[in-house]
C-alpha positions, 0 to 999 in steps of 0.5 A: 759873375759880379764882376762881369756884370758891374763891367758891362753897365756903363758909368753914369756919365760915359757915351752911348757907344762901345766901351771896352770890357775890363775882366779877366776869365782866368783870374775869375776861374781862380777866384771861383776854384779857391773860393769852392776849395775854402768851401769844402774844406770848411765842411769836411772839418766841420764834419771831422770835428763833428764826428770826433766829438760825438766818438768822444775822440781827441787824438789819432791814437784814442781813434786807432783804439777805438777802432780797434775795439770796435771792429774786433782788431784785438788779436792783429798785430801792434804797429811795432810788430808790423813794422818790425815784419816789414824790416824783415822782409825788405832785408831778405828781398834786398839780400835775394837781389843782391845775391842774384847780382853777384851770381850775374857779375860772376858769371 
């Protein structure tokens, strides 16, 4: 808006008359987006570092404890555990489709 404003007073030795406006609204729009998005991210790290420190945090598994700690997460599962369950059920849906597969082509 600042830029629009110096464009449309006119320089100190210039005619009383029309001159052309200099500005470009996309590029203002750009400035204007970049500018709120610095802004916000600015913030929300500001209130992550924030609430790290005040849980006394450093790293994402020091938060996946004390999560789990917190809200009673004692009894679920490690990430090994679910990762290997996951294994598991995607090799026995890809063998189910490539069973149905062949029993396709056969007939």
């Amino acid at each position: 808006m600042h830029r629009r404003y110096i464009s449309t007073t006119p320089k100190y030795y210039t005619q009383n008359s029309h001159q052309k406006l200099n500005f470009n609204g996309g590029q203002d729009a750009f400035e204007a987006l970049s500018i709120a998005t610095m802004g916000v991210m600015s913030i929300g790290m500001i209130v992550v570092g924030g609430s790290m420190f005040a849980l006394d945090v450093v790293n994402v598994e020091e938060l996946r404890d004390l999560s789990r700690i917190k809200f009673g997460g004692e009894d679920r599962k490690s990430d090994k555990e679910v990762e290997e369950e996951l294994e598991e059920w995607v090799a026995t849906i890809l063998s189910r489709k490539d069973h149905r597969d062949k029993g396709n082509r056969d007939a």
